[in-house]
Backbone bond lengths (Angstrom), bond angles and torsions (degrees), N, CA, C in turn:
res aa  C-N    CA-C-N  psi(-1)  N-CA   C-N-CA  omega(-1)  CA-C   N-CA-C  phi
1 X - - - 1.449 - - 1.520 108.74 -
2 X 1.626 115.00 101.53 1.418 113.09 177.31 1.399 126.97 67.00
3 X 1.535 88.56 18.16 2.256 100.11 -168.88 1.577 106.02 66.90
4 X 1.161 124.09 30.47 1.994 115.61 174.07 1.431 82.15 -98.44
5 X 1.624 96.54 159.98 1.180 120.39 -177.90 1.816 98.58 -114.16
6 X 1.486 105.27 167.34 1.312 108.90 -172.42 1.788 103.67 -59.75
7 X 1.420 129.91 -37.54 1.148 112.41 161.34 1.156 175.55 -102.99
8 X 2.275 91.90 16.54 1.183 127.29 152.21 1.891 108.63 -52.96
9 X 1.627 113.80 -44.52 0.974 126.29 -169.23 1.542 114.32 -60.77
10 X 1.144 102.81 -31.75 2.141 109.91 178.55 1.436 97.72 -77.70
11 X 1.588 106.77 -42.27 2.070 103.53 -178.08 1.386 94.49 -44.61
12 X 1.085 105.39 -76.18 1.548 106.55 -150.81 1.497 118.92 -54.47
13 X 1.778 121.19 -21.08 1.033 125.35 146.75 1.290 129.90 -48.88
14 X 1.328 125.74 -46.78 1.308 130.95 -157.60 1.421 86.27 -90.18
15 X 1.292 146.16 -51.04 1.276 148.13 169.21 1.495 123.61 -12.36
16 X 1.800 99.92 -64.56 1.208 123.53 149.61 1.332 147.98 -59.87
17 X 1.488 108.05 1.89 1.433 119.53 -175.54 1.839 88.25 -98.71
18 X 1.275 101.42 -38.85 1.795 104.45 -151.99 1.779 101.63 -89.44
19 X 1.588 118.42 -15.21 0.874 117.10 153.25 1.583 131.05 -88.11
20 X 1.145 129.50 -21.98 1.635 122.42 168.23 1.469 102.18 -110.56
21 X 1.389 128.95 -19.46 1.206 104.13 155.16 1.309 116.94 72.43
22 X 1.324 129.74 -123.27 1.496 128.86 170.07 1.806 129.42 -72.41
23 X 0.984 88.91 -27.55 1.783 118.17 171.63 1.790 105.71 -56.50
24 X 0.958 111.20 -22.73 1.665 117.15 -166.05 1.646 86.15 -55.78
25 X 1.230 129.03 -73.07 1.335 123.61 -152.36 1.865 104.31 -74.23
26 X 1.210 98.82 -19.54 2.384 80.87 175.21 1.855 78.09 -73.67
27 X 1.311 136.41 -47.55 1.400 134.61 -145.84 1.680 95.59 -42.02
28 X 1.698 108.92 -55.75 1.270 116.65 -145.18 1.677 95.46 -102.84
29 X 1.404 131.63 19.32 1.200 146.15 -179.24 1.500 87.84 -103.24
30 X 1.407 138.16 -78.94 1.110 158.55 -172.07 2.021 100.23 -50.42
31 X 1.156 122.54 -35.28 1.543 120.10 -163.40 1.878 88.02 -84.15
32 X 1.335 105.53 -44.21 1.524 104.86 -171.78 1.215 107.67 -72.35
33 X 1.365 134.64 -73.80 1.767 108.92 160.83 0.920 131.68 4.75
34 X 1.753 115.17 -71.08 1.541 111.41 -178.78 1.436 114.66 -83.12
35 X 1.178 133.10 5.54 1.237 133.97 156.40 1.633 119.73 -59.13
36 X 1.673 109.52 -57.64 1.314 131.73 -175.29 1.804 83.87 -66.14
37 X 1.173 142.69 -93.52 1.098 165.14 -155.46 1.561 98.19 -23.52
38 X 1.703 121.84 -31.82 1.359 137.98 -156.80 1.314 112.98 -91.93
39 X 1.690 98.44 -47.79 1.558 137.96 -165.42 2.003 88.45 -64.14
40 X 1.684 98.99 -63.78 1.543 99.89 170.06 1.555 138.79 -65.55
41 X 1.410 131.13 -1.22 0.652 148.24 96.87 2.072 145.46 17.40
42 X 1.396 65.15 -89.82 1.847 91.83 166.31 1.672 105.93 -52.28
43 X 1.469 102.41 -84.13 1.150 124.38 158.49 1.706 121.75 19.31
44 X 1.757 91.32 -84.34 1.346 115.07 -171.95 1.657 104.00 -69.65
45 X 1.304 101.78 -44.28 1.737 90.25 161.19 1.049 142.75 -41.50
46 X 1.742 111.16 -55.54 1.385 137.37 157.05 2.177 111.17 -36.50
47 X 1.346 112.07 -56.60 1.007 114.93 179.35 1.341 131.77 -65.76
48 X 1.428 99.68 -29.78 1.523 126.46 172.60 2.003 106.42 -61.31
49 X 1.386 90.04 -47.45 1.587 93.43 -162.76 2.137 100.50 -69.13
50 X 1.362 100.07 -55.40 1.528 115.93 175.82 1.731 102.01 -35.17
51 X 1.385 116.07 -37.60 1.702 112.94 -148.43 2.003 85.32 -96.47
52 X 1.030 109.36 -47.44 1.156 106.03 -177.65 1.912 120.27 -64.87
53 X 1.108 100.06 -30.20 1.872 103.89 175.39 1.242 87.78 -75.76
54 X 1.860 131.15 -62.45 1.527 101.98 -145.39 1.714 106.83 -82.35
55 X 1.024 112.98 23.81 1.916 120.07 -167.59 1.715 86.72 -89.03
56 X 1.334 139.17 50.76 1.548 138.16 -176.50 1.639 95.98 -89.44
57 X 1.449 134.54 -1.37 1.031 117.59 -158.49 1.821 102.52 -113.60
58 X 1.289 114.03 -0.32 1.204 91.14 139.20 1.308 142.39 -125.38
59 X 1.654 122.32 -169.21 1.729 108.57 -136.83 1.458 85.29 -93.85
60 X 1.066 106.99 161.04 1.543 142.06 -160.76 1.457 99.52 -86.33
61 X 1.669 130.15 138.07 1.499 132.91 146.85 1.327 119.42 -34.04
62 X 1.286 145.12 112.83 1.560 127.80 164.87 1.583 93.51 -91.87
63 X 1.553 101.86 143.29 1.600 93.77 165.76 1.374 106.43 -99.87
64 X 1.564 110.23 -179.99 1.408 126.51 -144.98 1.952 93.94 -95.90
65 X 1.384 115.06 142.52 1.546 122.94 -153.30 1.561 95.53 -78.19
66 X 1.181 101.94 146.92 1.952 112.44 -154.77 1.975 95.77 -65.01
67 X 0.945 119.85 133.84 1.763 116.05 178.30 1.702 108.37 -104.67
68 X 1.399 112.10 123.99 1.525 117.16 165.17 1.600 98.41 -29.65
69 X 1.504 122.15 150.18 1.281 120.65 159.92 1.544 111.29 -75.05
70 X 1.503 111.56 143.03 1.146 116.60 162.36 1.102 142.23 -93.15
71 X 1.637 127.16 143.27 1.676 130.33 -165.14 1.187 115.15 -72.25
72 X 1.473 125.35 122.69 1.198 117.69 163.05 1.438 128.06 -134.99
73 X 1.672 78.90 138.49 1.805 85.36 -158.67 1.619 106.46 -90.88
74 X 1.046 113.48 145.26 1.692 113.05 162.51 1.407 110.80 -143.28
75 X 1.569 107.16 145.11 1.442 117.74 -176.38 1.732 103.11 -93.18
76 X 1.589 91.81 140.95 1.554 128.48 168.07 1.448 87.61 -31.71
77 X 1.497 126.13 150.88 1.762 132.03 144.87 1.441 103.42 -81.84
78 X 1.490 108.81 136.77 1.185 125.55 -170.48 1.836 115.62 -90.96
79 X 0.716 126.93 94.04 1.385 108.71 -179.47 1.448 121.28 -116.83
80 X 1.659 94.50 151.26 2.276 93.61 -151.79 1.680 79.79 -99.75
81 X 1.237 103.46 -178.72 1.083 127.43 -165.44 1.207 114.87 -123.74
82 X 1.636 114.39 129.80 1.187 129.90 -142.50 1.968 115.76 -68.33
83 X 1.536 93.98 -32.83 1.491 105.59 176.16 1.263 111.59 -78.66
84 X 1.588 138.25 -19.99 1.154 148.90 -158.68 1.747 113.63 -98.34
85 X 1.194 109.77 -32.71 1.331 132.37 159.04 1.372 133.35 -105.95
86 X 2.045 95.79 104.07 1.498 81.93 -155.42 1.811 110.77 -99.26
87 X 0.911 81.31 18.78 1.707 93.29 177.81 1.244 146.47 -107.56
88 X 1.089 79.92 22.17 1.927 112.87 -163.62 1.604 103.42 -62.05
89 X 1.650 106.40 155.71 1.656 100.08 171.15 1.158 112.21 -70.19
90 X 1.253 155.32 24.29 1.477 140.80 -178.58 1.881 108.06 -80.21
91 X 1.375 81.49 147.20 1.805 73.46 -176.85 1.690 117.43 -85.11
92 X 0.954 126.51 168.29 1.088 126.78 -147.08 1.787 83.03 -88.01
93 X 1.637 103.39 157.90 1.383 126.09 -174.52 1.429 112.44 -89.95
94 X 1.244 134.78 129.05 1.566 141.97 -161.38 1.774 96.30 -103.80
């Protein structure tokens, strides 16, 4: 494992005992959680992906058939001219 030898492997144990000490068991309470937590995880992915490939049985969206663009025309606004029309609603000037 990583080139350690069987008694690099106890150092680093014993290392770890004398440094967390009492903590070892929340340590390895807390590592297994997120193990399970990971494992489930995976899982739901895994199930997700399976449910979604074998779901072939129902019918598919067709989209709607591509349409030439259409022309559209619009007329200029016309506007008359104020001296030319003498009857316009404007109210009379004081």
């Amino acid at each position: 494992m990583f080139g350690l030898g069987m008694q690099e492997i106890l150092l680093l144990l014993l290392l770890g005992v004398l440094l967390f000490g009492r903590k070892l068991p929340d340590i390895g309470r807390s590592l297994g959680k997120t193990v399970i937590e990971f494992k489930k995880g995976i899982n739901g992915m895994e199930e997700e992906l399976n449910s979604s490939t074998s779901n072939t049985s129902r019918p598919s969206i067709e989209p709607e058939p591509v349409r030439p663009p259409q022309r559209v025309t619009t007329q200029a606004p016309r506007f008359e001219d104020a001296a030319s029309s003498p009857s316009s609603n404007l109210p009379p000037k004081v």
